[in-house]
N, C-alpha and C positions, 0 to 999 in steps of 0.2 A: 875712299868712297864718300865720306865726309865732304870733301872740299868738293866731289862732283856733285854731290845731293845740293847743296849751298850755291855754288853754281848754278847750276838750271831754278832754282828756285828765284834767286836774283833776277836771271834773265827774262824768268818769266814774267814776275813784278814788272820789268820796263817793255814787255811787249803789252801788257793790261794796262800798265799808265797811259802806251800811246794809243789801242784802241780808246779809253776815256778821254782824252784830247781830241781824240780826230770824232768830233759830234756829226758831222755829216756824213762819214762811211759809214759810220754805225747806225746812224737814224735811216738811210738807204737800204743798208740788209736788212733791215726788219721791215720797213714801209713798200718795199717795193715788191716782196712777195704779199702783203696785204694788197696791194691795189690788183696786184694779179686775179689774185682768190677772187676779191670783189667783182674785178669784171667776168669774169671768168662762171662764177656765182648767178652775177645780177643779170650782165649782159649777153653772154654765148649762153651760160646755162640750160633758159628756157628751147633754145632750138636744137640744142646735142640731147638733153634728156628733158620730155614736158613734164615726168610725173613728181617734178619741183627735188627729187632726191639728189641731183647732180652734185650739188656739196659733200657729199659722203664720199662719191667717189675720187671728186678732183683735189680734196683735201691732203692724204700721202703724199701727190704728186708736188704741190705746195712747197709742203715740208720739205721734199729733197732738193725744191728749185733754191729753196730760200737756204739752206745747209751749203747748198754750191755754191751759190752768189757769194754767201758768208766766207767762205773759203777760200774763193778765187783771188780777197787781197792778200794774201799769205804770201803770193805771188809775187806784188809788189814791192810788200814790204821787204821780203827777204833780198831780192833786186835790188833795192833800196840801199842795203844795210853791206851788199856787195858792191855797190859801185863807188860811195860815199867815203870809206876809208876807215868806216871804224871797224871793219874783220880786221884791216893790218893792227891796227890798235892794240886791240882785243891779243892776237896773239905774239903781242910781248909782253904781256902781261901772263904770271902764273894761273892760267886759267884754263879750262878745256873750249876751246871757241867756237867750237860747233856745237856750245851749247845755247847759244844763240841763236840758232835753228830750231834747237829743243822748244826752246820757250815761243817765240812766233808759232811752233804748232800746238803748244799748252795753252796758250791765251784764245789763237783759233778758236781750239774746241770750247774752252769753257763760253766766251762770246756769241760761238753758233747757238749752245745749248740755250742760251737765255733768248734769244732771238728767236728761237725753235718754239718756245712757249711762250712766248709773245703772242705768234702765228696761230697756234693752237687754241688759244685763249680767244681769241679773235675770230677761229673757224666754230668755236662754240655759241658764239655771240649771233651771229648768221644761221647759224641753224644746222650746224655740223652734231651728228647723233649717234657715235661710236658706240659699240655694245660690249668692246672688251673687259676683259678681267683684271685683276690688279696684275696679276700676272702677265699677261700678253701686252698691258700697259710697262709694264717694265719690258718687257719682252721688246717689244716695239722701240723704246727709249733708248736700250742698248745698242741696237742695229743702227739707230739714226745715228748714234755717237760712236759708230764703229764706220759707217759711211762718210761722217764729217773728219774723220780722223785721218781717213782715205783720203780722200781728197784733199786732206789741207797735207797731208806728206807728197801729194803729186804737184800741187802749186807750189809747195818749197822747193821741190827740185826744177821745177820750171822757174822759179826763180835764179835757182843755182846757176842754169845754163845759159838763159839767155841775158843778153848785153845790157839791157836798161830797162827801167822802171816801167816804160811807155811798151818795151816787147812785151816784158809780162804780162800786163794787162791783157796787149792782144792776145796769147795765144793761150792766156787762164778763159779770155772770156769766147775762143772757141768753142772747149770743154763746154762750157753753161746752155748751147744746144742738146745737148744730149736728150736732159727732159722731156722735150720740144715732141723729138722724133722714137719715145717710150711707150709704153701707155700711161702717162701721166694724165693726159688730158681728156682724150680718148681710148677705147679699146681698138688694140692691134688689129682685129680682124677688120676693123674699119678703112684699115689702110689701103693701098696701093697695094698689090700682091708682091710688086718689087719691093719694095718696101717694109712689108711683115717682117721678111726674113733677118735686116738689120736691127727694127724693131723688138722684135722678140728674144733677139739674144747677144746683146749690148749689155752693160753690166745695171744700168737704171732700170731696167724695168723688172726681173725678179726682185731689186730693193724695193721697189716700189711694188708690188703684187704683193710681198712678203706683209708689209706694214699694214697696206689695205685689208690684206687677212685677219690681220692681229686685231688691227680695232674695231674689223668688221663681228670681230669673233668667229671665224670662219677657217676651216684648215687651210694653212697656207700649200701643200702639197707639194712639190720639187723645187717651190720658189725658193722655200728657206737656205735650202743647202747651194740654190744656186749662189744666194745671194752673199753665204757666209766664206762661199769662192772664189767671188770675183771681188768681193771688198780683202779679203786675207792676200792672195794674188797682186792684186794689185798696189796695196798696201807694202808686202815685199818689196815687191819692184821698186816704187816709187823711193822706200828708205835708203835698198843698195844706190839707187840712180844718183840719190841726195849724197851719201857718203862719197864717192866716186869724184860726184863732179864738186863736192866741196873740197877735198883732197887737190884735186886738177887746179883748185882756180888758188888752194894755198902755195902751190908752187911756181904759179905766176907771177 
């Protein structure tokens, strides 16, 4: 138990040294959910809502775009570290090597989370005016870091599967629509009537209702449960998916 704690601990130090190296992916997940906000804020704001409050609302949505963006190089990286030669490495070595997985998703979260309050700090500055409680600020806190967690276990096994650095991108930055078509930006009912129906029950938009709740200070109502469904769920999935095809690809 020892040698596995020291392990993943290790592994995680060298996936935090290379997010610190790589200055431009990192200055990207945090900068590019800020220009969003801003246009979003400055430029559509005034024509989706006049009565200047649209920052309240499109704020959660932010958050979760900029949590996925952050998570989508998980993707990558983990593509990366399977094509490259250092998994064969690794396991001749006395070591557990899919702890190396471990750590790419430990470095993930802690990375999102700072970049998460970055964004925040940023939606304050502009004029964002949460009414939550310390409470439902942790409340809220927890659920983003159980959504980033989610998804950086679904872009590690999408790393796991496919052939190269360059697949994963593509098919991490499919995922990164989701927001788009939630009510992140908009309310669902605004939609296309075809369209509600995927809208409304996709796994973003109860995350994103739930959080808008919390800092609106507002009952979230059936959001919560949805949301701590479809992140748990899928969360599952994604780990078996990861063990599987990390297994699959050790015996190639």
């Amino acid at each position: 138990m020892k040698t596995l704690w020291t392990t993943n601990i290790v592994f995680i130090g060298r996936s935090l040294r290379h997010s610190i190296r790589n200055v431009e992916a990192l200055l990207m997940a945090i900068m590019l959910p800020i220009f969003l906000m801003l246009l979003f804020t400055y430029v559509f704001g005034g024509a989706i809502s006049s009565g200047g409050d649209y920052v309240n609302y499109v704020v959660p949505g932010i958050i979760l775009l900029c949590a996925g963006f952050g998570a989508s190089s998980t993707a990558v990286d983990v593509a990366t570290d399977m094509t490259n030669g250092i998994i064969d490495r690794f396991r001749t070595m006395p070591i557990q090597a899919t702890a190396v997985i471990t750590g790419h998703v430990a470095a993930s979260l802690a990375r999102n989370l700072v970049a998460t309050c970055i964004v925040i700090g940023v939606a304050l500055l502009v004029g964002f005016e949460p009414s939550a409680s310390f409470v439902e600020w942790l409340l809220a806190v927890g659920l983003v870091a159980l959504f980033i967690l989610t998804f950086t276990w679904l872009f590690a096994a999408i790393g796991l599967v496919t052939g190269s650095p360059a697949a994963a991108s593509g098919y991490g930055f499919a995922l990164l629509f989701l927001p788009y078509l939630s009510s992140a930006f908009v309310p669902t009912e605004t939609m296309p009537s075809w369209l509600q129906g995927f809208a409304n029950h996709q796994p973003i938009t109860p995350v994103i209702e739930t959080i808008r709740s919390l800092l609106s200070g507002s009952p979230a109502s059936d959001h919560g449960w949805q949301a701590l469904l479809w992140c748990g769920g899928i969360l599952a999935g994604a780990m078996i998916w990861g063990a599987i095809a990390f297994a699959r690809k050790s015996r190639d």
